[in-house]
C-alpha positions in Angstrom: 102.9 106.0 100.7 101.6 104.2 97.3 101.1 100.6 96.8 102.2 99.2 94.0 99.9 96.2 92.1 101.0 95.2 89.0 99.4 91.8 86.9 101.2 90.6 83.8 98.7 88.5 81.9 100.5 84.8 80.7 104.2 85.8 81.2 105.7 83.0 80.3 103.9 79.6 78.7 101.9 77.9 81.7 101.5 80.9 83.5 97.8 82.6 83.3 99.0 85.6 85.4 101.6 86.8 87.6 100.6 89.7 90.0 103.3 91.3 92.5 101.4 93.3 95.4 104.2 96.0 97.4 102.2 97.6 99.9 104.5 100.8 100.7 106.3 101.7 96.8 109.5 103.3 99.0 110.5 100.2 100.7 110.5 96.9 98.2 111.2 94.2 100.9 107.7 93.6 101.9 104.6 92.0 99.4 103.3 89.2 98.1 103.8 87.6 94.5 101.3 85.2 93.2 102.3 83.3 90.0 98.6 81.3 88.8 99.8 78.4 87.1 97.1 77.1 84.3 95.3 74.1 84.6 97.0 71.4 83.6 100.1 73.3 83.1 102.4 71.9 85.7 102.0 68.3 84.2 103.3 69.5 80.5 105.8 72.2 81.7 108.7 71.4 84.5 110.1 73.4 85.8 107.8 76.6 85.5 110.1 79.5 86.3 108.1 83.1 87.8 110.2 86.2 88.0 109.6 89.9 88.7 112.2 92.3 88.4 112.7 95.9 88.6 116.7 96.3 88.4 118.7 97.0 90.6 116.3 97.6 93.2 114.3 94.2 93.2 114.1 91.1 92.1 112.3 87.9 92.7 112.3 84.1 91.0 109.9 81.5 91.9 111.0 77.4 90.4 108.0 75.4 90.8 109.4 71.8 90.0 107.1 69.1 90.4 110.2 66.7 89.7 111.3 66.9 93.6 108.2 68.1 94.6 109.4 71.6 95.6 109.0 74.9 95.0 112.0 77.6 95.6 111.6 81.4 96.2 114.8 84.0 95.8 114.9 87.2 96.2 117.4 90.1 95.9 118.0 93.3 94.6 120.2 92.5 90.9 121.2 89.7 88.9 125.0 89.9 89.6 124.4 90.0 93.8 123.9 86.9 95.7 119.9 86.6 96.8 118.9 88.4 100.0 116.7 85.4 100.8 116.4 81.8 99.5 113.6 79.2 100.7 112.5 75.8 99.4 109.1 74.5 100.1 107.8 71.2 99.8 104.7 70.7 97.2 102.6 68.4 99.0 101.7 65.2 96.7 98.1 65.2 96.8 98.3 68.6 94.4 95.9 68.6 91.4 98.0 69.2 88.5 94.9 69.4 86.2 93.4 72.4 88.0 94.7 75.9 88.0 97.0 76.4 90.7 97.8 79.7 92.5 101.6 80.0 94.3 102.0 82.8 96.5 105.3 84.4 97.9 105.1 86.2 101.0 107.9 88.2 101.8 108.6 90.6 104.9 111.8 93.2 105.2 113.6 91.0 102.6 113.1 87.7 103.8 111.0 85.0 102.5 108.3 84.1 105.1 106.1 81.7 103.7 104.8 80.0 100.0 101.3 79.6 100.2 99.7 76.6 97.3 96.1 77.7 97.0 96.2 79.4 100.4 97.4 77.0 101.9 100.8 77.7 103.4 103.8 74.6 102.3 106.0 72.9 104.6 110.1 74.3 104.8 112.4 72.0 103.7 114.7 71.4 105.8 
């Protein structure tokens, strides 16, 4: 049983790294992906759109959008199947946008468990 780490270094604009973490390489639904957004990024770019993919087997998007103050988290195996799990958080208001800011997706047996904003874990929407 192999983990699998990966870090892409600035992905997409706004994004310093993303890094997915799959502890057990033969089963996909479990991890953690962290998208660090840039200092001062999320007040220039919205929304800033996260994604890792390895098709068909796995896929994962994370929206941060600062414009409702939520941040949503799909995941699924393809592009053409519905997602196994969607979750929208709420982005507390109190968040620096000038400082770098690290989202984190954790995920268990394909669902969506938690987003955590610096380590600190967001609030469902309801």
């Amino acid at each position: 049983m192999e983990a699998i780490k990966n870090r892409e270094i600035n992905p997409i604009p706004g994004v310093e790294y993303s890094e997915i973490r799959i502890p057990d390489e033969h089963y996909l639904g479990t991890g953690e992906f962290t998208t660090m957004v840039e200092p001062g990024a999320l007040a220039r770019i919205n929304p800033i759109i996260s994604n890792v993919m390895n098709e068909p087997y796995f896929l994962l998007i994370v929206t941060v959008n600062l414009g409702i103050d939520q941040v949503t988290a799909l995941l699924g195996k393809a592009h053409d199947e519905g997602p196994i799990s969607r979750k929208v958080f709420n982005i507390p208001k109190k968040i620096n946008i000038e400082e770098a800011n690290d989202f984190t997706v954790i995920f268990r047996e394909w669902d969506i468990r938690d987003i955590k904003l610096n380590g600190n874990v967001l609030e469902l929407t309801e």
